[in-house]
C-alpha positions in Angstrom: 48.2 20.7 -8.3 48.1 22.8 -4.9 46.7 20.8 -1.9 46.5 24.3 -0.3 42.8 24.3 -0.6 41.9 20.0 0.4 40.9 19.2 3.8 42.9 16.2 5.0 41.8 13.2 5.4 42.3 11.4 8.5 41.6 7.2 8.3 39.0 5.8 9.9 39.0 2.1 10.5 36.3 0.3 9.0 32.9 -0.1 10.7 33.2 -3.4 12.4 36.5 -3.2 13.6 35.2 -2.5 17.1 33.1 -4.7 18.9 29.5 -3.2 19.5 29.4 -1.0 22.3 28.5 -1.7 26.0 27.1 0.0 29.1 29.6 1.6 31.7 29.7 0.2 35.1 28.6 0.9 37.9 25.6 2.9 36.7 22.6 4.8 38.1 19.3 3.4 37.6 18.0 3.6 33.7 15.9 6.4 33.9 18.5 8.1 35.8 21.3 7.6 32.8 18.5 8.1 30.3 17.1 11.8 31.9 21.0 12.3 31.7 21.8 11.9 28.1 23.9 8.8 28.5 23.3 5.3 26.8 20.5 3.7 28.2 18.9 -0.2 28.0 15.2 0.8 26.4 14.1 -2.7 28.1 14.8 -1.6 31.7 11.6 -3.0 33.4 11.0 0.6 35.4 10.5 2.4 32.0 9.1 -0.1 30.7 6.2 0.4 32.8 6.3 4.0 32.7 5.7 3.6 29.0 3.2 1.4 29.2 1.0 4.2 31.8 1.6 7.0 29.1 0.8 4.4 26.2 -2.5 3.7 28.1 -3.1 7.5 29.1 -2.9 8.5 25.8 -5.2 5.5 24.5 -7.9 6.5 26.7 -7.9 10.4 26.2 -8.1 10.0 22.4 -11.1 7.8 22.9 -12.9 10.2 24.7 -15.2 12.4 23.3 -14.6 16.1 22.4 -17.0 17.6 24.9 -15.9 15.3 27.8 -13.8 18.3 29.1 -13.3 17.0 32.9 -12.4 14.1 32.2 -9.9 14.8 29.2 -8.5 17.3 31.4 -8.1 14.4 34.5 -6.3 12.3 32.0 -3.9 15.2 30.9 -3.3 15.6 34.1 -2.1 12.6 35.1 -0.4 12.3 32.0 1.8 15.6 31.3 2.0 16.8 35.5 3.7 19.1 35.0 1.8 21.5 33.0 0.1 25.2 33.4 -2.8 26.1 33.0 -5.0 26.7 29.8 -3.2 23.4 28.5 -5.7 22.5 25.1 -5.0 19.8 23.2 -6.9 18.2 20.4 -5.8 15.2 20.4 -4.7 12.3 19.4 -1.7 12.8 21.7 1.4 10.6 21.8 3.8 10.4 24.7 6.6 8.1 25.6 6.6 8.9 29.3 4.4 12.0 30.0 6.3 13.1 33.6 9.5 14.3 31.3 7.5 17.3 29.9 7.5 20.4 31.4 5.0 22.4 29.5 3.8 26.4 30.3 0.5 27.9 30.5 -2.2 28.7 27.5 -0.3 26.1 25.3 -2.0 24.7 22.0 -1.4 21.7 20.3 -3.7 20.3 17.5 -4.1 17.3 15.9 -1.4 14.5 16.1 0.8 16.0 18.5 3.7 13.7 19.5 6.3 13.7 22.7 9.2 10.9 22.6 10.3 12.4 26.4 12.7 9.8 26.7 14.7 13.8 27.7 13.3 16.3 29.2 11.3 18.2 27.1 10.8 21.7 27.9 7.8 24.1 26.6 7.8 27.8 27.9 3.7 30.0 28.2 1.7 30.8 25.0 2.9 28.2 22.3 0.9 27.6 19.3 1.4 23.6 17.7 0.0 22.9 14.4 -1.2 19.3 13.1 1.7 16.4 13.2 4.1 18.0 14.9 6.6 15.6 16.5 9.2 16.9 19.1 11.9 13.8 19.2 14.7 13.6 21.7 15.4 10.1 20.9 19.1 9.2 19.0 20.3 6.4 18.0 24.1 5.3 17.6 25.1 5.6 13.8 26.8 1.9 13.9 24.8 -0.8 13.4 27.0 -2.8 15.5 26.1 -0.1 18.4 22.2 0.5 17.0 20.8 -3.0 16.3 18.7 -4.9 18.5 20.3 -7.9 20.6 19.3 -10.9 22.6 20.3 -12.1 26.4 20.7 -15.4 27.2 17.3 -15.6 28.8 16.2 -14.6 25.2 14.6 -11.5 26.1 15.9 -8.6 23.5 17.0 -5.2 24.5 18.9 -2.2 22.6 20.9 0.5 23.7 19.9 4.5 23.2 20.0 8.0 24.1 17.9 11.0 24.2 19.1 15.0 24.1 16.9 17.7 25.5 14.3 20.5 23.5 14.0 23.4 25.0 11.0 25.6 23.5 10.5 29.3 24.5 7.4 31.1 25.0 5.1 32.6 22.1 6.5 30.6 19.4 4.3 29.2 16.7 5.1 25.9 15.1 3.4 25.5 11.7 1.8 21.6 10.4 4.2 18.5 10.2 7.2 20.4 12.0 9.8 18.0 13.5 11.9 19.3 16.6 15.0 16.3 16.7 17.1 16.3 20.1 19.7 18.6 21.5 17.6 21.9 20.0 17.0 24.8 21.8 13.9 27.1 19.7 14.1 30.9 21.3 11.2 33.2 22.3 8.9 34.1 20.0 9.9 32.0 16.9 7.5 31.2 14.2 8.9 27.7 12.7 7.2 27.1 8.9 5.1 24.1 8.3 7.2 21.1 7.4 10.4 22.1 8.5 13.1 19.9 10.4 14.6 21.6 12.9 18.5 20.0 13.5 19.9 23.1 15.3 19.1 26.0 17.6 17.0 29.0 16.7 17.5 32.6 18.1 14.6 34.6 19.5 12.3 35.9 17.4 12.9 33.8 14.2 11.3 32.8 11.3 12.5 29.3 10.7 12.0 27.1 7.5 12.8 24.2 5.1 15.1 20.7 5.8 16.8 21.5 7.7 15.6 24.8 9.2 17.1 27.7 8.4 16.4 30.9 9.7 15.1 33.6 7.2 14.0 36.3 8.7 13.8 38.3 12.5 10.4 39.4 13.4 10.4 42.7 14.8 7.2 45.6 15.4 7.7 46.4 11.5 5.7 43.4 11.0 2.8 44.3 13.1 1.6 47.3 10.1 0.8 44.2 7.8 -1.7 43.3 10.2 -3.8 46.6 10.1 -5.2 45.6 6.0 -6.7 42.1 7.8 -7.9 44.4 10.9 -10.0 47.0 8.5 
């Protein structure tokens, strides 16, 4: 039989071979690696504490009450600084950090909307967020030897991780339970299906759908004459 058409094979050692992996040396401080996509310590006491602030921020603006605009706008302020204006969100709102989201002006997001800004997250003017959408920079290493969960000698725990940016464009319409995973950039004016995963980078003006998302169509002004039956 012809091998013409079979991939080869390289060998991999088996997992375990290599001891589990450690930090480089010297290093910047742990946000610093972290904002920079390298592995991180998750226990550093600096984001630890910056964690904690969003953790809180968030806790108090879901408690407030719908109508208490000032205030729920004080708290998203402090919490997401770096935002334009016309920022509405239902709420309840999840953030790891808050300060690595960089969010444009007249954005939506409704019910459920979470931010693991352990990377920068990036969201251009005039976005539309649906219920449980989840934008997740986090990754993990693949090895359990790397991934798991280990103990110093003081017996405090600690793990290593790493996060890879989202970049979101402007006018783009995410549908219910979408999930944005790290290292994605989402074009202008894409409209991303409810439920989809997105794993890879979308062109302007997409439709996006399904696990993962795939693109399956390109909007263009042929799709503004469906509009005119709703408009009669």
């Amino acid at each position: 039989m012809s091998n013409d058409n079979v991939s080869e094979i390289t060998p991999h050692p088996p997992a375990g071979r290599y001891p589990p992996v450690e930090l480089r040396m010297p290093r910047a401080s742990e946000r610093e690696e972290m904002l920079a996509g390298r592995l991180y310590d998750a226990s550093d006491p600096e984001l630890d504490r910056l964690r904690t602030k969003s953790g809180d921020l968030c806790s108090k603006f879901n408690a407030l009450p719908r109508g208490a605009t000032d205030e729920r706008k004080a708290v998203l302020d402090e919490l997401i600084p770096h935002h334009g204006e016309g920022l509405d969100v239902l709420g309840p709102v999840f953030f790891d950090y808050g300060i690595h989201t960089t969010i444009g002006r007249r954005v939506f997001a409704n019910f459920n909307f979470t931010v693991l800004d352990c990377a920068p997250v990036t969201i251009g003017d005039d976005v539309l967020f649906g219920p449980n959408v989840s934008l997740l920079p986090p990754m993990h290493p693949l090895r359990w030897q790397d991934r798991n969960v280990r103990q110093r000698e003081d017996g405090t725990f600690y793990d290593y991780e790493y996060g890879l940016p989202i970049v979101i464009g402007s006018n783009c319409w995410f549908g219910g339970n979408v999930t944005v995973l790290g290292g994605v950039t989402i074009g202008d004016g894409c409209v991303i299906g409810a439920g989809a995963v997105v794993t890879r980078d979308i062109p302007p003006n997409s439709v996006a759908v399904g696990n993962p998302a795939r693109v399956i169509k390109t909007i263009s002004d042929a799709d503004a004459s469906a509009l005119q039956e709703y408009a009669q």
